[in-house]
C-alpha positions as CSV (number, residue, x, y, z in Angstrom):
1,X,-2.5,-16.7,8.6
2,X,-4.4,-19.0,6.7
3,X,-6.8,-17.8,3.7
4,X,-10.1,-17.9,4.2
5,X,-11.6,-21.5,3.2
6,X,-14.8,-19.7,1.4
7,X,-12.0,-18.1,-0.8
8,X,-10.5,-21.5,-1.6
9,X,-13.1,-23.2,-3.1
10,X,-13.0,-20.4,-5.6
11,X,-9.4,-22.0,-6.9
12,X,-7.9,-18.4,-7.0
13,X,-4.5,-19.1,-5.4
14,X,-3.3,-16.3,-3.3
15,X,1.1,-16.0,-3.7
16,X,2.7,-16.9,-0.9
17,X,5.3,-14.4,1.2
18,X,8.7,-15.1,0.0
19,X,11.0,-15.7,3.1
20,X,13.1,-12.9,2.7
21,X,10.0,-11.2,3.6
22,X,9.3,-13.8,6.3
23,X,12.3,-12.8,8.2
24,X,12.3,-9.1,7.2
25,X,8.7,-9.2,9.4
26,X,10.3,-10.8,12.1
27,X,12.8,-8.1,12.1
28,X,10.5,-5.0,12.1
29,X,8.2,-6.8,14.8
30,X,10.9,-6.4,17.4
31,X,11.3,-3.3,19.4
32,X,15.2,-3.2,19.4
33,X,15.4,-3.7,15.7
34,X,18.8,-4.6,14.5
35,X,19.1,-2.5,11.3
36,X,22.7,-4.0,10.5
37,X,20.8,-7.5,10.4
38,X,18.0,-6.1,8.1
39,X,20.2,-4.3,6.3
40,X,22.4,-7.2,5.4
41,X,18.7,-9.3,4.9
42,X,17.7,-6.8,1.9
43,X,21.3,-7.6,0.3
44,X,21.7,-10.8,0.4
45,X,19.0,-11.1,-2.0
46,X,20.5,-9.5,-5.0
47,X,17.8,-8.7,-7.5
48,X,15.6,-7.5,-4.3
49,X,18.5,-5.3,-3.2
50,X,19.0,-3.9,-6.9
51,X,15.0,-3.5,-7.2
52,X,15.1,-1.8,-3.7
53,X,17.7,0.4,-5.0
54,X,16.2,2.0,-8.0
55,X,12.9,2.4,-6.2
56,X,15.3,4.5,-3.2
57,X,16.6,6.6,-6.4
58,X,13.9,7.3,-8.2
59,X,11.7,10.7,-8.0
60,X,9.6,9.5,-5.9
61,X,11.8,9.9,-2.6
62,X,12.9,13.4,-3.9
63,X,16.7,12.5,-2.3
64,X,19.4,15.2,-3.7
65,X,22.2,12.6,-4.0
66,X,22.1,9.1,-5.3
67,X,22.0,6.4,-2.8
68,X,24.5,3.9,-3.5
69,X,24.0,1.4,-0.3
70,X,20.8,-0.2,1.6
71,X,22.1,0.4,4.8
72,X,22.9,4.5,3.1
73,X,19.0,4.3,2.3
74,X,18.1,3.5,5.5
75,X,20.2,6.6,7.1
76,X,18.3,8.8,4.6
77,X,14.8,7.5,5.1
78,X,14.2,5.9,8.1
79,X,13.7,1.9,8.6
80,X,10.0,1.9,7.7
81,X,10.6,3.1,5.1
82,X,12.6,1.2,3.0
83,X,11.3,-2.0,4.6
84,X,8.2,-0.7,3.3
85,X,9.9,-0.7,-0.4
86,X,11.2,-4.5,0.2
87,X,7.8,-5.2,1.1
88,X,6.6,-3.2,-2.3
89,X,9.2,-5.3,-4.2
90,X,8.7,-8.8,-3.1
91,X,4.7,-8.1,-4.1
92,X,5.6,-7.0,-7.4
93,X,8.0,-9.9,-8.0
94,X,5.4,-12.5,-6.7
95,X,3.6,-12.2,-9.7
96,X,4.3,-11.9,-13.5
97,X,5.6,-8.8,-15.3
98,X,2.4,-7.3,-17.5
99,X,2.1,-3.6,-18.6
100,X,-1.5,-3.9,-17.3
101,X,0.0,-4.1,-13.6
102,X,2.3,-1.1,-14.3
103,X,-0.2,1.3,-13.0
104,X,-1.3,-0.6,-10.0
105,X,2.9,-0.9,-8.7
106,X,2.7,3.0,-9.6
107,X,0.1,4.1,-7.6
108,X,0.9,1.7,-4.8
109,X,4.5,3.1,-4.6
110,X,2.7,6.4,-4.3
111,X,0.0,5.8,-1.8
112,X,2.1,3.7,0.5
113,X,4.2,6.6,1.0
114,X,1.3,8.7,1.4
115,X,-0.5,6.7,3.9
116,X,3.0,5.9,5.9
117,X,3.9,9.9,6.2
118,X,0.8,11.0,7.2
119,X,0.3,8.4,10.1
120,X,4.1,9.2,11.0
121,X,2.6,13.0,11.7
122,X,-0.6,11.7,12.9
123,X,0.7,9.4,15.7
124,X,-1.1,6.5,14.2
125,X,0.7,3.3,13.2
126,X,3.1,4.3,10.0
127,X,3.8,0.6,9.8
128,X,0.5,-0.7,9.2
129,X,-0.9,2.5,7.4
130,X,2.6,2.4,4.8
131,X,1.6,-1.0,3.8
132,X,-1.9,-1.0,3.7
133,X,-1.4,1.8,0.9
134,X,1.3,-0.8,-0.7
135,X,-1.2,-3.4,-1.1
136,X,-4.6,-1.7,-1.5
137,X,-5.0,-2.9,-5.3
138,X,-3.2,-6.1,-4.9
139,X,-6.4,-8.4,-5.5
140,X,-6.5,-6.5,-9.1
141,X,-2.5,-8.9,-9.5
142,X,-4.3,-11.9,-8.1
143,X,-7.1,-11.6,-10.2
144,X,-5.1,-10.7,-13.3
145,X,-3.0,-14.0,-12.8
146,X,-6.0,-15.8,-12.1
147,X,-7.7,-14.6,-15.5
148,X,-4.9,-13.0,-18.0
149,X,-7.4,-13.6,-21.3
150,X,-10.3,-12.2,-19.0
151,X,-9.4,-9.7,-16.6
152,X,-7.7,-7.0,-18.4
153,X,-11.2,-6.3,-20.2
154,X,-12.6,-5.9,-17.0
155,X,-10.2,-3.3,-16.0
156,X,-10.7,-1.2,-19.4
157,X,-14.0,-1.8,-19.2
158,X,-14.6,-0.5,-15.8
159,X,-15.6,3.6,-14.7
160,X,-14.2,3.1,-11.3
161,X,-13.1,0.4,-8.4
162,X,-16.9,0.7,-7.5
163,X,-18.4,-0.4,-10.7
164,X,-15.3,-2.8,-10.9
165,X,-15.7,-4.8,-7.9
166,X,-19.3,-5.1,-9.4
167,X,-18.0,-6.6,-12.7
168,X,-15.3,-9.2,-10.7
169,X,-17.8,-10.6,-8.5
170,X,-20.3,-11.3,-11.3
171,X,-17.3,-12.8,-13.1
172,X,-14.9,-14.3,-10.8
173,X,-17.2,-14.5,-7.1
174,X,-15.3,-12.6,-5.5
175,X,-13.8,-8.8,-6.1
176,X,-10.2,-7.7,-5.5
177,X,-10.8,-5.9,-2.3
178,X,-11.7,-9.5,-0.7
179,X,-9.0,-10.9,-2.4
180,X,-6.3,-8.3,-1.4
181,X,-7.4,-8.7,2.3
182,X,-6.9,-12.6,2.1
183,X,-3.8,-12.0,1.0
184,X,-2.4,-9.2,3.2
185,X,-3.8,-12.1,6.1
186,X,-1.7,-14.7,4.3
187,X,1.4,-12.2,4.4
188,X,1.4,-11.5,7.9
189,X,0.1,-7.7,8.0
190,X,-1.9,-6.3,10.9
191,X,-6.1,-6.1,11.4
192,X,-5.9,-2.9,10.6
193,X,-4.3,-2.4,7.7
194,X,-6.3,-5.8,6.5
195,X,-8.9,-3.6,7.2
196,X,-8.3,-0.6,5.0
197,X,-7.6,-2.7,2.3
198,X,-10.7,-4.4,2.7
199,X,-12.7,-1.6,3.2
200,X,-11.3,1.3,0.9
201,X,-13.3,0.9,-2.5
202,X,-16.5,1.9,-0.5
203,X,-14.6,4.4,2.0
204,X,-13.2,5.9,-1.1
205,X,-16.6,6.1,-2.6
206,X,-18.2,8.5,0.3
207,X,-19.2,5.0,2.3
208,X,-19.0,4.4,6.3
209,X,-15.9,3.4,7.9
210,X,-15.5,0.1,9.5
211,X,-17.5,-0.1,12.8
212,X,-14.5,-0.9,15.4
213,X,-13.1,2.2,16.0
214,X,-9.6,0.6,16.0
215,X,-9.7,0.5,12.1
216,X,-11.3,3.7,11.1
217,X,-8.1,5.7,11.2
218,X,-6.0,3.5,8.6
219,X,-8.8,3.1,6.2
220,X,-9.4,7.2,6.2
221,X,-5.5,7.8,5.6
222,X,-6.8,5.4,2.3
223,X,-9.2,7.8,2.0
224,X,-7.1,11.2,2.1
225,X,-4.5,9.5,0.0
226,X,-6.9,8.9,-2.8
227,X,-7.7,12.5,-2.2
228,X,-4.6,13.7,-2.7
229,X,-3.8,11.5,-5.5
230,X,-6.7,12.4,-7.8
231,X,-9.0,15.1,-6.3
232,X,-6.3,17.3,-4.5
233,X,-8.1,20.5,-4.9
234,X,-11.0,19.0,-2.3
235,X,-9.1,18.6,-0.2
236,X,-10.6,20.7,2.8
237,X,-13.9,19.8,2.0
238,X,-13.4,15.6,2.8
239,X,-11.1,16.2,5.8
240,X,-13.5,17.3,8.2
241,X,-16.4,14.8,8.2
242,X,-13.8,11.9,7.7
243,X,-11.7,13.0,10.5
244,X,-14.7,13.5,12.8
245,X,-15.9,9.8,11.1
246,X,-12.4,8.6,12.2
247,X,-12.4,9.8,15.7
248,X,-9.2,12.0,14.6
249,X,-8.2,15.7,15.2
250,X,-9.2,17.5,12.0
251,X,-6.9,20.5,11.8
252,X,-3.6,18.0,12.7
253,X,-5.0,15.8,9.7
254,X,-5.2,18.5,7.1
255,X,-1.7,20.2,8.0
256,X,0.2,16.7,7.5
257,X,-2.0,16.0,4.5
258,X,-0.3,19.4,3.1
259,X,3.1,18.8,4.3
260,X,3.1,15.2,2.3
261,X,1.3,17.1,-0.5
262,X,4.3,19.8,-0.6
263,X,7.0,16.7,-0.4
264,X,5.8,15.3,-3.4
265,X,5.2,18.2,-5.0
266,X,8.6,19.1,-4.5
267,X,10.1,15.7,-5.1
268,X,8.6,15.4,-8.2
269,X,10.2,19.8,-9.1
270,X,13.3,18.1,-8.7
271,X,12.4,15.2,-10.7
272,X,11.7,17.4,-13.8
């Protein structure tokens, strides 16, 4: 999909999708994947397979046993999954190593897997919801590339996403959550989880959902995610009126939000 033309004029260039990527899409779009094909996709790039790989090992995923294979990953977590992680990789690799970004791969790693394993137990679309967690903070990398003397500041200088998409549109006209749906356009991912993306600094913030219906449920999995990442204990209390909000069932939404909260919980036991 193109970028939006208003965007342009700002000369913020938006990273293209590396092909890999390009076919990998293809790939999960069709209803009789062929996971021998994808499989053999993620290793024929070599430094995406090996990145793929340590992400698949690490604490994260909680596996007893060290994975030693893409097409072993896939057996142990499911398609989605480690496409997902490809997906998380070639984002990370399409733009420059920084410390400053560390924390943004971190809690995108995180959040994808969130927002993927609760719409699994949901019934809602793990595809879209998995990678609409992945790149939530992605228009914080564009922005950083676009500004590396400029934008870090920003970031430190900032109390929360709120007050920081205040600061980037006074500097930069435009904010990251803008910015991060142009480019999940530009990469080929779904309305909805265009949507969330678009939408989750004020969702996040105690603001409405999007008004078609269709996109409410994605952007308040990016809700309970932030939730669980940072304000766990109110849990109960934010279910309930974002559920209702969402036009989702409140007590199925707060049992799967526990069940991913005890997988982590326990993936990171073992980690330790």
């Amino acid at each position: 999909m193109a970028v939006d033309p208003e965007l342009r004029t700002l000369q913020i260039d938006i990273p293209a999708r590396p092909e890999s990527l390009v076919k990998l899409s293809l790939l999960m779009a069709d209803e009789d994947m062929n996971l021998q094909a994808a499989s053999q996709l993620i290793e024929a790039d070599m430094a995406l397979a090996a990145a793929v790989m340590k992400a698949v090992n690490s604490s994260l995923y909680g596996l007893k046993g060290r994975v030693q294979s893409v097409q072993q990953a896939i057996t142990y977590l499911g398609m989605r999954e480690v496409a997902a992680i490809t997906f998380e990789m070639g984002l990370r690799a399409a733009f420059p190593p920084a410390a400053e970004l560390d924390p943004i791969w971190r809690r995108a790693a995180q959040r994808g897997l969130i927002m993927g394993r609760l719409a699994a137990a949901m019934g809602q679309d793990a595809w879209a919801a998995h990678s609409a967690g992945l790149f939530e903070e992605c228009g914080k990398a564009v922005l950083f590339r676009h500004a590396p003397d400029h934008y870090p500041s920003m970031l430190r200088a900032a109390r929360d996403d709120t007050e920081l998409l205040s600061l980037e549109t006074a500097g930069f006209g435009v904010s990251h959550d803008a910015l991060g749906a142009a480019l999940c356009e530009s990469w080929g991912l779904g309305p909805a989880a265009v949507a969330s993306v678009r939408h989750h600094v004020h969702a996040q913030a105690g603001g409405p959902l999007p008004e078609q219906p269709a996109r409410r449920p994605i952007v308040a999995l990016s809700v309970i995610a932030h939730v669980l990442m940072n304000d766990p204990e109110h849990l109960d209390e934010r279910v309930g009126p974002l559920a209702e909000a969402a036009g989702l069932e409140a007590t199925l939404v707060l049992r799967s939000a526990r069940k991913v909260q005890e997988q982590l919980e326990a993936a990171a036991a073992r980690a330790r």
